[in-house]
PDB file with SEQRES, HELIX, SHEET and CRYST1 records, atoms N, CA, C and O in Angstrom:
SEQRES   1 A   76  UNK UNK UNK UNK UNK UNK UNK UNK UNK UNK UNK UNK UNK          
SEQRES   2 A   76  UNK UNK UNK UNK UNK UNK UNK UNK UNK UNK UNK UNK UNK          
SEQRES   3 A   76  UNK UNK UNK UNK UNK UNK UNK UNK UNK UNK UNK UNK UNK          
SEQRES   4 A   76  UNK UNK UNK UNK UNK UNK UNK UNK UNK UNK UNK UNK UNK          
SEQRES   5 A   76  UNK UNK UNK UNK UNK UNK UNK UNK UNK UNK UNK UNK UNK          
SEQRES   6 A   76  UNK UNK UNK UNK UNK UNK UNK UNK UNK UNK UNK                  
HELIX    1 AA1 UNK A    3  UNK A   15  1                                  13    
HELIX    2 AA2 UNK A   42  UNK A   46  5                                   5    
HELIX    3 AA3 UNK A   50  UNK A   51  1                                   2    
HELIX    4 AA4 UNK A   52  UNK A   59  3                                   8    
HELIX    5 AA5 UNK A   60  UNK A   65  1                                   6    
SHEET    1 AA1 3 UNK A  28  UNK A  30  0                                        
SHEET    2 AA1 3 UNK A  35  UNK A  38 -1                                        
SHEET    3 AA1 3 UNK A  71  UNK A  74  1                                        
CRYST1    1.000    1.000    1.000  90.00  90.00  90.00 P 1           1          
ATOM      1  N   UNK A   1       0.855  -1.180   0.000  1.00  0.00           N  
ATOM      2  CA  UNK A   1       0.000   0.000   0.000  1.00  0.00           C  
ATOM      3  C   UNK A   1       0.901   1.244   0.000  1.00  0.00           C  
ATOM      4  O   UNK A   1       1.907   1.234   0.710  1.00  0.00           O  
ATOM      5  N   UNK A   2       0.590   2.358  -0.784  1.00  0.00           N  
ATOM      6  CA  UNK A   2       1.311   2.968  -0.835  1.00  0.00           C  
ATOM      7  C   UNK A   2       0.835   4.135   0.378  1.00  0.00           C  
ATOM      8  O   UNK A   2      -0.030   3.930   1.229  1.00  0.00           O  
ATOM      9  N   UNK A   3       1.789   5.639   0.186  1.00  0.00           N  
ATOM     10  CA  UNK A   3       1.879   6.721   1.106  1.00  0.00           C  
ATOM     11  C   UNK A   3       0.411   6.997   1.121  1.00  0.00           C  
ATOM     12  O   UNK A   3      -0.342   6.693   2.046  1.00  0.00           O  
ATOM     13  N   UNK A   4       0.105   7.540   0.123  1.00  0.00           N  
ATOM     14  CA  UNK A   4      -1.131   8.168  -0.570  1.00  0.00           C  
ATOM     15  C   UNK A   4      -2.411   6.856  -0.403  1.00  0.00           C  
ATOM     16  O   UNK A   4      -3.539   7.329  -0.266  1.00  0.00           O  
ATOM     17  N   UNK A   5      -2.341   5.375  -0.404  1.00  0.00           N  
ATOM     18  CA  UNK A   5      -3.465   5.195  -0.075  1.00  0.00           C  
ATOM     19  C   UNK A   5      -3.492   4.858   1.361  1.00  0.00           C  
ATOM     20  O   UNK A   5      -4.603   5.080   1.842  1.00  0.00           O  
ATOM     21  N   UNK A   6      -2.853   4.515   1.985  1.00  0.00           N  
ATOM     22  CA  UNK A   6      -2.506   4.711   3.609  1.00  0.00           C  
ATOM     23  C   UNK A   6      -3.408   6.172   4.081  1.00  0.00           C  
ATOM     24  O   UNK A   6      -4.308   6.118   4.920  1.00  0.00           O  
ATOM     25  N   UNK A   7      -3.127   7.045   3.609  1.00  0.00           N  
ATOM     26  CA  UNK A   7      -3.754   8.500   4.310  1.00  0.00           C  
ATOM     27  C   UNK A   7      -5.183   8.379   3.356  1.00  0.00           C  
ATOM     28  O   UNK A   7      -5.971   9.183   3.854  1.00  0.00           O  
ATOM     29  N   UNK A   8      -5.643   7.892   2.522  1.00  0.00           N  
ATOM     30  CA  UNK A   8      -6.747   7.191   2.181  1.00  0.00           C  
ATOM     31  C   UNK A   8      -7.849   6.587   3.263  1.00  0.00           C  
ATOM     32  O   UNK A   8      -8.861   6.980   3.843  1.00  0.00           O  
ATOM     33  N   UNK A   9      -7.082   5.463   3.185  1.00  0.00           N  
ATOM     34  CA  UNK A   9      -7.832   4.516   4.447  1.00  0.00           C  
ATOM     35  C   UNK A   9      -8.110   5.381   6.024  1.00  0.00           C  
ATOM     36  O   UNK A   9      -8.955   5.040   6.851  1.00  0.00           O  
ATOM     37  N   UNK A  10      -7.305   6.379   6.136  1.00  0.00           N  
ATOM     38  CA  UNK A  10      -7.153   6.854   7.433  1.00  0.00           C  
ATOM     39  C   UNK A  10      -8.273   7.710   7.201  1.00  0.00           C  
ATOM     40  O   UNK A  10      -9.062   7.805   8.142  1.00  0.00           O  
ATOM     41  N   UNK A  11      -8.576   8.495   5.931  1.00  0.00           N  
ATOM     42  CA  UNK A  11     -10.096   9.696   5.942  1.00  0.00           C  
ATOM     43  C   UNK A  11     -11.416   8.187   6.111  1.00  0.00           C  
ATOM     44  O   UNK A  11     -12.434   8.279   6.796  1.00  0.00           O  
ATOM     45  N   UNK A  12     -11.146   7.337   5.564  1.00  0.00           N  
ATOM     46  CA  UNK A  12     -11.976   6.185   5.250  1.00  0.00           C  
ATOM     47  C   UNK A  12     -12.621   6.059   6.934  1.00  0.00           C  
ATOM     48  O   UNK A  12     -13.664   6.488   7.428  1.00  0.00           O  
ATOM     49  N   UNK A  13     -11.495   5.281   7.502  1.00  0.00           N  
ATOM     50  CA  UNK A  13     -12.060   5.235   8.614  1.00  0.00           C  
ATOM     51  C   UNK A  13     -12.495   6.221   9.703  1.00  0.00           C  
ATOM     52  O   UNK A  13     -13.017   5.804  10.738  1.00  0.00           O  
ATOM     53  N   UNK A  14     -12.274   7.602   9.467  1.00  0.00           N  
ATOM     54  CA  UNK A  14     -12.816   8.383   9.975  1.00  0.00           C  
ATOM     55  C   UNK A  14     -14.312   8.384   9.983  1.00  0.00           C  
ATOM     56  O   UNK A  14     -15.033   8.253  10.972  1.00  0.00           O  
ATOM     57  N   UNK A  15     -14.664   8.547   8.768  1.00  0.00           N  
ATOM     58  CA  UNK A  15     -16.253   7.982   8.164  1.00  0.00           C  
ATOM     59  C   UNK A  15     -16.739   6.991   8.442  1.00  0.00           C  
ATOM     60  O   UNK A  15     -17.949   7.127   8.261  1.00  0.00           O  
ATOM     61  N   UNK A  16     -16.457   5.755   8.887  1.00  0.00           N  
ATOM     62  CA  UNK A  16     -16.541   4.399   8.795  1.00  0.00           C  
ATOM     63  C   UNK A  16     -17.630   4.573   9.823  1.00  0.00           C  
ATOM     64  O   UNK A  16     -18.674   4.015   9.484  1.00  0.00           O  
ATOM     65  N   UNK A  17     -17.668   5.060  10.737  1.00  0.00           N  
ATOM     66  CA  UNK A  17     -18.433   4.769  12.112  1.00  0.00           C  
ATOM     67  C   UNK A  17     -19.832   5.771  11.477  1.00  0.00           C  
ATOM     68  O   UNK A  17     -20.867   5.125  11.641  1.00  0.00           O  
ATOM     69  N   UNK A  18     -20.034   6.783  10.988  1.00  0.00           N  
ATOM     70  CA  UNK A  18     -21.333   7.068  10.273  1.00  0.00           C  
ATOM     71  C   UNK A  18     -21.732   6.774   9.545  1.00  0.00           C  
ATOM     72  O   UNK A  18     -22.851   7.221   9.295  1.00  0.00           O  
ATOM     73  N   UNK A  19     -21.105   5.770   8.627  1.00  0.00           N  
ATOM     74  CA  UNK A  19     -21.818   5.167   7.525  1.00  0.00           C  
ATOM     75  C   UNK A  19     -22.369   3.272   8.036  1.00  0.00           C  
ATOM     76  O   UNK A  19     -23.319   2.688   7.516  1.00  0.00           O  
ATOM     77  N   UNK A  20     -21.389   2.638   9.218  1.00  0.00           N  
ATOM     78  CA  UNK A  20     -21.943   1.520   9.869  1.00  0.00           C  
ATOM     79  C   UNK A  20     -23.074   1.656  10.894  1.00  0.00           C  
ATOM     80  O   UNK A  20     -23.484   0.710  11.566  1.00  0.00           O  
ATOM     81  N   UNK A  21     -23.602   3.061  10.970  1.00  0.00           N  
ATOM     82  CA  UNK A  21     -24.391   3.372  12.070  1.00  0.00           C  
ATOM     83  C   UNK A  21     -25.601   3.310  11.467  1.00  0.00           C  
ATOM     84  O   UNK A  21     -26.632   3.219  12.133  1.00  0.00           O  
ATOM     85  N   UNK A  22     -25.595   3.368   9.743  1.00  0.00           N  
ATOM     86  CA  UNK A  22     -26.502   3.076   9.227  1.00  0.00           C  
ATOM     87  C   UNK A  22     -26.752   1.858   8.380  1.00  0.00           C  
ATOM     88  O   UNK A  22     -27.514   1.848   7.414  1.00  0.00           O  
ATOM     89  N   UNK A  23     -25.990   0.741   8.854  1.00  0.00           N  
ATOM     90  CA  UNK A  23     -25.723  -0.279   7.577  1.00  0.00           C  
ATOM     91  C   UNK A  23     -24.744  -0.598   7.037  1.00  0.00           C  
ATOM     92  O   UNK A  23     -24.502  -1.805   7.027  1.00  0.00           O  
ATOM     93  N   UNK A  24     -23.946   0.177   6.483  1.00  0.00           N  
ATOM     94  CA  UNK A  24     -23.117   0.810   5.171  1.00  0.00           C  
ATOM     95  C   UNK A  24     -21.672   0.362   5.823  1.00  0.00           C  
ATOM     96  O   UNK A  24     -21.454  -0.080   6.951  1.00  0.00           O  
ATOM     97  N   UNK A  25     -20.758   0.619   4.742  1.00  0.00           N  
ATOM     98  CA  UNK A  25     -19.913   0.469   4.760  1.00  0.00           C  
ATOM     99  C   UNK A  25     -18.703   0.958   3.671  1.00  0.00           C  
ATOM    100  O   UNK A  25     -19.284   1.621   2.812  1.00  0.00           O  
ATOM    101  N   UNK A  26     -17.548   0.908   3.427  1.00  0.00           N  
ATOM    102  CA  UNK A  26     -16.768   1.627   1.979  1.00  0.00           C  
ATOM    103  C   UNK A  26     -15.855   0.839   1.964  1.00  0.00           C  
ATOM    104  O   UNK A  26     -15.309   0.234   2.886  1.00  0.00           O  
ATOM    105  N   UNK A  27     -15.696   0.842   0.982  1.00  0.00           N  
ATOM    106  CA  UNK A  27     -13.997  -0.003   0.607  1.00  0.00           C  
ATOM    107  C   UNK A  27     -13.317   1.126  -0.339  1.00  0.00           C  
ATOM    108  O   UNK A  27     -13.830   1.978  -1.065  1.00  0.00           O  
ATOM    109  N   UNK A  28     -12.060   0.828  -0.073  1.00  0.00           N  
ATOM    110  CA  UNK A  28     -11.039   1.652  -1.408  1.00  0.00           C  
ATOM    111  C   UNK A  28     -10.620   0.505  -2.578  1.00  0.00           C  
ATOM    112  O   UNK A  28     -10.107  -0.582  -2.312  1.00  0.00           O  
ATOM    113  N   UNK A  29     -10.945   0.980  -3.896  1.00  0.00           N  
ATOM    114  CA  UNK A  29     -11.125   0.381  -5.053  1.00  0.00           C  
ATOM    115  C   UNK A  29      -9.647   0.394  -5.599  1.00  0.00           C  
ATOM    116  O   UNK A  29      -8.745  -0.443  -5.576  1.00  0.00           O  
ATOM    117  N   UNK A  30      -9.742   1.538  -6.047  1.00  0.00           N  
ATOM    118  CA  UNK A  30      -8.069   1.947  -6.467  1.00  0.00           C  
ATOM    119  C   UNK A  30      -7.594   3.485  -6.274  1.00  0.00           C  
ATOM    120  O   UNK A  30      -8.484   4.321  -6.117  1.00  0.00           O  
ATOM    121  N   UNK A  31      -6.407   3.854  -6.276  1.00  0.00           N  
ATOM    122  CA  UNK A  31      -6.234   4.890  -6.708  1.00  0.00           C  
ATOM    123  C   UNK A  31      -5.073   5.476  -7.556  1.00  0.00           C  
ATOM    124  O   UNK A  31      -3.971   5.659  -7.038  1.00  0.00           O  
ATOM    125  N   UNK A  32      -5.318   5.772  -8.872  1.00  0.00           N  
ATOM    126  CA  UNK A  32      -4.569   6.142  -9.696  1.00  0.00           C  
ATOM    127  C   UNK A  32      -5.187   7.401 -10.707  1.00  0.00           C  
ATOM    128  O   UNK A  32      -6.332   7.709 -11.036  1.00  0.00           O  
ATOM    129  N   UNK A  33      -3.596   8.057 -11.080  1.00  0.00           N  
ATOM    130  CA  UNK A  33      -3.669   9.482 -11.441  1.00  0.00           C  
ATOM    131  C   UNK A  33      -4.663  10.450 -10.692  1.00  0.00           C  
ATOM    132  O   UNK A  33      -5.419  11.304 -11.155  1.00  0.00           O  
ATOM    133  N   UNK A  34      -4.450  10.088  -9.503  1.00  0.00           N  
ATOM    134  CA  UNK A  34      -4.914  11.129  -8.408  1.00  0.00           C  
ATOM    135  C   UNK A  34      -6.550  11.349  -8.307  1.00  0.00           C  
ATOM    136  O   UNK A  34      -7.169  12.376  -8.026  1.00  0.00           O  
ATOM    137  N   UNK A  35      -7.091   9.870  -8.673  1.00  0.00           N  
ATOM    138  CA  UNK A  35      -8.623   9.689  -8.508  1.00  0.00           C  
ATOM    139  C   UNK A  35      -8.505   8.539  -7.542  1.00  0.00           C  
ATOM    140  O   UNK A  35      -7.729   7.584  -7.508  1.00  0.00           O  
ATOM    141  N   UNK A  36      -9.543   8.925  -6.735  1.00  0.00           N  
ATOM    142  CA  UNK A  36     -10.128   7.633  -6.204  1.00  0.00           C  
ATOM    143  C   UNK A  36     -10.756   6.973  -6.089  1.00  0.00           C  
ATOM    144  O   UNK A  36     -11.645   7.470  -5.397  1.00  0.00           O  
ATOM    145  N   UNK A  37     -11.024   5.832  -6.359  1.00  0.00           N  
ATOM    146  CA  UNK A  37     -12.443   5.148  -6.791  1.00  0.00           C  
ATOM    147  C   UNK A  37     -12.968   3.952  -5.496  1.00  0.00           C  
ATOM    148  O   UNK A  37     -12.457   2.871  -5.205  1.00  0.00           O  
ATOM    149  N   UNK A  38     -14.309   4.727  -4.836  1.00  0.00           N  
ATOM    150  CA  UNK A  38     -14.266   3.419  -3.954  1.00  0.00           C  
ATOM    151  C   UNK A  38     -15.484   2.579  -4.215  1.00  0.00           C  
ATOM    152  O   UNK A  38     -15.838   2.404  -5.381  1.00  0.00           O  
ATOM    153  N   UNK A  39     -16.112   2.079  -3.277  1.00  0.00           N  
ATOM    154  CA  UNK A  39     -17.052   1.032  -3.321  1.00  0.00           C  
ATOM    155  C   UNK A  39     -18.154   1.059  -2.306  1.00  0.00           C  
ATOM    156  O   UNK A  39     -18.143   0.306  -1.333  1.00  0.00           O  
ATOM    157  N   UNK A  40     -18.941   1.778  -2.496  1.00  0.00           N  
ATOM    158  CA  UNK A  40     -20.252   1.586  -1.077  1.00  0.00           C  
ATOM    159  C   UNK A  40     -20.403   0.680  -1.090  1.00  0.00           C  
ATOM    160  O   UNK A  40     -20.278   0.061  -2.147  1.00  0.00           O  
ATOM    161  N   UNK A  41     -20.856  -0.104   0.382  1.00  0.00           N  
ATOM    162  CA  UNK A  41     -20.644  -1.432   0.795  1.00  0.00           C  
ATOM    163  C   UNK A  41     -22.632  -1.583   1.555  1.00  0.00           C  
ATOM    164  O   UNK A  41     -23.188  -0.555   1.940  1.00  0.00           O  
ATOM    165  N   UNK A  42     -23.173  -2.601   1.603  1.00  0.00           N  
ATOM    166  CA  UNK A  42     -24.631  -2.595   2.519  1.00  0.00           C  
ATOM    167  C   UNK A  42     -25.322  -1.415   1.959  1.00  0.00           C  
ATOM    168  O   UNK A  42     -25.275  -0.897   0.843  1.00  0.00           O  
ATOM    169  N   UNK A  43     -26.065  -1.092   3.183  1.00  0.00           N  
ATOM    170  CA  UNK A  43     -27.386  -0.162   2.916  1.00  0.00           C  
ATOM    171  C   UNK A  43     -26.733   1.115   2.016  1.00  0.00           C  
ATOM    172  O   UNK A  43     -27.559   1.587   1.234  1.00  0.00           O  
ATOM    173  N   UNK A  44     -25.303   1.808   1.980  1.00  0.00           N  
ATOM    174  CA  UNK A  44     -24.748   2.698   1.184  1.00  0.00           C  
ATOM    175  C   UNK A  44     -24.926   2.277   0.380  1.00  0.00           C  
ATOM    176  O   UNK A  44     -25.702   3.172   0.044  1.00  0.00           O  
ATOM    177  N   UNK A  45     -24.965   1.429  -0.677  1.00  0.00           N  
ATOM    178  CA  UNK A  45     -25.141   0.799  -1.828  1.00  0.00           C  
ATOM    179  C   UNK A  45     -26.186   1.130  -2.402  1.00  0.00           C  
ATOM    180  O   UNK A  45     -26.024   1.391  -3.594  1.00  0.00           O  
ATOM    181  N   UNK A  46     -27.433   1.244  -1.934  1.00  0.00           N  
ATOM    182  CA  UNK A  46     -28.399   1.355  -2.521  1.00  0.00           C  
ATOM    183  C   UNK A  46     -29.015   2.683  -1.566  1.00  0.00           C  
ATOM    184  O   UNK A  46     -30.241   2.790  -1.572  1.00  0.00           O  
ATOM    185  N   UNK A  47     -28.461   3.396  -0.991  1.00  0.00           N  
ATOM    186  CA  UNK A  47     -29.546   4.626   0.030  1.00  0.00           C  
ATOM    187  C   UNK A  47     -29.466   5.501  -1.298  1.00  0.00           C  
ATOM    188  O   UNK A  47     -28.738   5.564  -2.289  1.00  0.00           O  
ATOM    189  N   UNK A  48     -30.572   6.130  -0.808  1.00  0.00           N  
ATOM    190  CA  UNK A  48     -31.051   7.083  -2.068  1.00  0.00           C  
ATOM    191  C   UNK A  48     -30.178   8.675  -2.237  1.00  0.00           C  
ATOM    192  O   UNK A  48     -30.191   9.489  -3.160  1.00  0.00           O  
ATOM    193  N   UNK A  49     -29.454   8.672  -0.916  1.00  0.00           N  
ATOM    194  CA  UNK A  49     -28.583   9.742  -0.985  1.00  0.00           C  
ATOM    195  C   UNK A  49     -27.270   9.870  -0.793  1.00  0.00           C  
ATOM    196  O   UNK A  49     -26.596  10.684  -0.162  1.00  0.00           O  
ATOM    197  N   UNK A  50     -26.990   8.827  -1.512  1.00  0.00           N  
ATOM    198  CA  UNK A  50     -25.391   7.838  -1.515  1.00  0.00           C  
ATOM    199  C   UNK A  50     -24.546   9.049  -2.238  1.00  0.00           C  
ATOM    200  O   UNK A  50     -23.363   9.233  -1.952  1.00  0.00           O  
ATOM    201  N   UNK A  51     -25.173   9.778  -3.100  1.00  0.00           N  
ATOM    202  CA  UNK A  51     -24.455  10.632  -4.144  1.00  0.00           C  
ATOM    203  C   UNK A  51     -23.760  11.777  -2.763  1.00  0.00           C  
ATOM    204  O   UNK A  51     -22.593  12.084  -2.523  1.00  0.00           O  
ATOM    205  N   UNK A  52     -25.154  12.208  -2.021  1.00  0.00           N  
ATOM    206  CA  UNK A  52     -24.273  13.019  -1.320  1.00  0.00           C  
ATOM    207  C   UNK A  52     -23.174  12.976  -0.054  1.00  0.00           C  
ATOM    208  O   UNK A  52     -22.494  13.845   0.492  1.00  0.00           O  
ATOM    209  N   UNK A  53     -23.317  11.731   0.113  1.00  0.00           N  
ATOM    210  CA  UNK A  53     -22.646  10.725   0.928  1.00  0.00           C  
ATOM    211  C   UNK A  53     -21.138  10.497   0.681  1.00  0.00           C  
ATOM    212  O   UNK A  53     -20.249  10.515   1.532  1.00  0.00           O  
ATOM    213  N   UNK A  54     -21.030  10.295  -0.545  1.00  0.00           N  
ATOM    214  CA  UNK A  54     -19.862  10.784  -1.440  1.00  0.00           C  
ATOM    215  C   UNK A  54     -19.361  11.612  -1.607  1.00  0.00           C  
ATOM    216  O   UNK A  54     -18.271  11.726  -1.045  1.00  0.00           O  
ATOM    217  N   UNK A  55     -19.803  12.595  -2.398  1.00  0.00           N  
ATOM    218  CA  UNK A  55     -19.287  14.356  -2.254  1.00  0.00           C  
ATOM    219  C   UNK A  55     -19.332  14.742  -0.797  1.00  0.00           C  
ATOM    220  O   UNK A  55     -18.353  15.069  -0.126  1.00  0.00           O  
ATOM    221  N   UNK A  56     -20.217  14.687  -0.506  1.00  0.00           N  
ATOM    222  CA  UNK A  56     -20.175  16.058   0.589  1.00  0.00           C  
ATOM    223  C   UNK A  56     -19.406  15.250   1.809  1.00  0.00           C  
ATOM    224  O   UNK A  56     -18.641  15.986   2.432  1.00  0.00           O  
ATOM    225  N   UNK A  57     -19.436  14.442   2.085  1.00  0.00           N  
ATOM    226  CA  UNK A  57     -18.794  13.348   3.278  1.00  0.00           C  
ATOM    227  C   UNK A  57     -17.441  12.724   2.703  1.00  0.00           C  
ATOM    228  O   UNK A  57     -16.394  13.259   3.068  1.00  0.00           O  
ATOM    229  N   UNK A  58     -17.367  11.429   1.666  1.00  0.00           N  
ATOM    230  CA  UNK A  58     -15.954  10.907   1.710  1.00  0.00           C  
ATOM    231  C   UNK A  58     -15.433  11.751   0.865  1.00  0.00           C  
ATOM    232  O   UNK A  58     -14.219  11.873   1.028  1.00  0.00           O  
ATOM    233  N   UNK A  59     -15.904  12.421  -0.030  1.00  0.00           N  
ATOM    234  CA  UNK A  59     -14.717  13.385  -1.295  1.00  0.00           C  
ATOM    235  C   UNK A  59     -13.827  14.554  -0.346  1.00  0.00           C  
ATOM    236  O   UNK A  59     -12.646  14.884  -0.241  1.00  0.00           O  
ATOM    237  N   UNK A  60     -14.753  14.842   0.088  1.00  0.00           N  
ATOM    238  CA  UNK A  60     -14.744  16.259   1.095  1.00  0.00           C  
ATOM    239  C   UNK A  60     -13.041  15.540   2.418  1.00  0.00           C  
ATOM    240  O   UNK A  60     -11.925  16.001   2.655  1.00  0.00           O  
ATOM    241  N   UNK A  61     -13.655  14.525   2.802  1.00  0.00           N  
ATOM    242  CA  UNK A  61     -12.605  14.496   4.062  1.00  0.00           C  
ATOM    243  C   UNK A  61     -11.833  14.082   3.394  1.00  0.00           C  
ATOM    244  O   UNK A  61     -11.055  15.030   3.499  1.00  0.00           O  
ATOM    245  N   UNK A  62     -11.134  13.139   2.466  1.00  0.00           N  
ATOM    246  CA  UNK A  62     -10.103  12.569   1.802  1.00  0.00           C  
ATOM    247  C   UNK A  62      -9.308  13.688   1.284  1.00  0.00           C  
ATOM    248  O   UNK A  62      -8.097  13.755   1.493  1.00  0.00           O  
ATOM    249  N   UNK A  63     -10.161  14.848   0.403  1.00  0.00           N  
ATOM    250  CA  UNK A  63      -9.172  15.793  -0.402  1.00  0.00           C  
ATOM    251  C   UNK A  63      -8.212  16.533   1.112  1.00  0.00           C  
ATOM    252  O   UNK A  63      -7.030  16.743   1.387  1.00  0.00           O  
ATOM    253  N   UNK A  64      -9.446  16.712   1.728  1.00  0.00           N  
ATOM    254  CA  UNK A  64      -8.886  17.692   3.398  1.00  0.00           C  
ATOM    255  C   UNK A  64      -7.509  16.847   3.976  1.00  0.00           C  
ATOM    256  O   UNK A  64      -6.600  17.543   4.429  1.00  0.00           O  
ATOM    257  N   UNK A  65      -7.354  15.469   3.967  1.00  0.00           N  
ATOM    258  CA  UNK A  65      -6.503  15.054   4.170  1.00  0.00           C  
ATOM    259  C   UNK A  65      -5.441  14.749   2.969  1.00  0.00           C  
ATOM    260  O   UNK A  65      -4.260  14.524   3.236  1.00  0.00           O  
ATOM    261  N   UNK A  66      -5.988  14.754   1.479  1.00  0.00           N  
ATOM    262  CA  UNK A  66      -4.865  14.361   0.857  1.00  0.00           C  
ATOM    263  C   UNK A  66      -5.039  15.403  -0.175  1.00  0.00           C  
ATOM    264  O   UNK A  66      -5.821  15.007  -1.040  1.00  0.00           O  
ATOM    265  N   UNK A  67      -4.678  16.359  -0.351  1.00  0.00           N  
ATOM    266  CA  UNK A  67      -5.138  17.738  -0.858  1.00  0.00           C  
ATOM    267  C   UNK A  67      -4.623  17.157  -2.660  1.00  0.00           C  
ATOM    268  O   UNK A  67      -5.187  17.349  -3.737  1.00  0.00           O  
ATOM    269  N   UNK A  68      -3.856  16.714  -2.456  1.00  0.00           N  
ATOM    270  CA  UNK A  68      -3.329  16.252  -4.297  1.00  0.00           C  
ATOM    271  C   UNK A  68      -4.729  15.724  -5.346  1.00  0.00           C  
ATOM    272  O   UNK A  68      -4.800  15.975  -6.549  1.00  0.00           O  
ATOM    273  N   UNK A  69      -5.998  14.783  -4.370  1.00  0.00           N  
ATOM    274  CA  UNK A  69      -6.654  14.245  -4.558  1.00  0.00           C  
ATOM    275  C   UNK A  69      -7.661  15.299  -5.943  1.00  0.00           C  
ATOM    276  O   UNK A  69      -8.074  16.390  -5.549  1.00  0.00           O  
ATOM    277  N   UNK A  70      -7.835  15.077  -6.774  1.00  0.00           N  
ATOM    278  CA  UNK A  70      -8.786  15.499  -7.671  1.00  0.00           C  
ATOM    279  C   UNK A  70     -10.155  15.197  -7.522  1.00  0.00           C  
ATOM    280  O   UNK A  70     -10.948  16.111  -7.297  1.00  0.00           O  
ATOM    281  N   UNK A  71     -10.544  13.978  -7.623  1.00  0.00           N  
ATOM    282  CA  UNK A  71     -12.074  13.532  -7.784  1.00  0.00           C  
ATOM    283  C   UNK A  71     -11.944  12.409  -6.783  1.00  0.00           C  
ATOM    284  O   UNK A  71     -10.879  11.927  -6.397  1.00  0.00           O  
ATOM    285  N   UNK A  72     -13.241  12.029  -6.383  1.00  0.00           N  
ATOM    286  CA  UNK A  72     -13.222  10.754  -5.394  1.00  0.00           C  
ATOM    287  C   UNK A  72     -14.754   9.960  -6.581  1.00  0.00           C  
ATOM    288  O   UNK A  72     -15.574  10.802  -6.946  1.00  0.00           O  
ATOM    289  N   UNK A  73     -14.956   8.772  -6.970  1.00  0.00           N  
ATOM    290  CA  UNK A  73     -15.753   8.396  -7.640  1.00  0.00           C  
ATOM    291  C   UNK A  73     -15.983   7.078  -7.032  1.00  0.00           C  
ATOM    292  O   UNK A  73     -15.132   6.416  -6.438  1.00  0.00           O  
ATOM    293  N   UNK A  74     -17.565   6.665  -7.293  1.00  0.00           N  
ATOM    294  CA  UNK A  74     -17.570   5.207  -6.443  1.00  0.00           C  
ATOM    295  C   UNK A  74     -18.293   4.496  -7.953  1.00  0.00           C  
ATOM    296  O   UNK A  74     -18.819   5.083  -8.899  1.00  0.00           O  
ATOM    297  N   UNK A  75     -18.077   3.056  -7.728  1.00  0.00           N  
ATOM    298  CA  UNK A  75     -17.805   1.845  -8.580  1.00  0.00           C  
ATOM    299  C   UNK A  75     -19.198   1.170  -8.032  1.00  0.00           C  
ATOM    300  O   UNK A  75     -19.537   1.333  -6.860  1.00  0.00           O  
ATOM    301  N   UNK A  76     -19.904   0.477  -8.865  1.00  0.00           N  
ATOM    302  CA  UNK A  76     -20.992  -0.613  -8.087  1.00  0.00           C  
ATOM    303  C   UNK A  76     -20.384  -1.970  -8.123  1.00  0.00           C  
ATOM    304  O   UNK A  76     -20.979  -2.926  -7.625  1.00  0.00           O  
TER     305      UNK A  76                                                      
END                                                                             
């Protein structure tokens, strides 16, 4: 694992405990050329406001911690 997805996993689990409080869960997919692509896991998978769950929650804390970060995108 590299530098960059190490401080990944670390915004990840910051989140981890509000998104299992509802079900949910995230995985990290990949990350290359400074995107990240993850994976809603359970009830995130299908909640109807997964989009903002994404942006406004994991895009948001990941760039705050890994400022290089461009886009954060999730995979089904």
């Amino acid at each position: 694992m590299t530098e960059s997805e190490t401080i990944i996993e670390e915004a990840l689990e910051t989140m981890r405990p509000f998104l299992k409080k509802d079900g949910g869960d995230v995985e990290l997919v990949s990350y290359e050329n400074r995107v990240v692509t993850l994976k809603l896991l359970g009830a995130c998978s299908t909640c109807s406001i997964s989009h903002f769950t994404m942006k406004a929650g994991l895009e948001e804390t990941i760039k705050n911690m890994l400022p290089e970060v461009l886009e954060v995108l999730a995979v089904e």
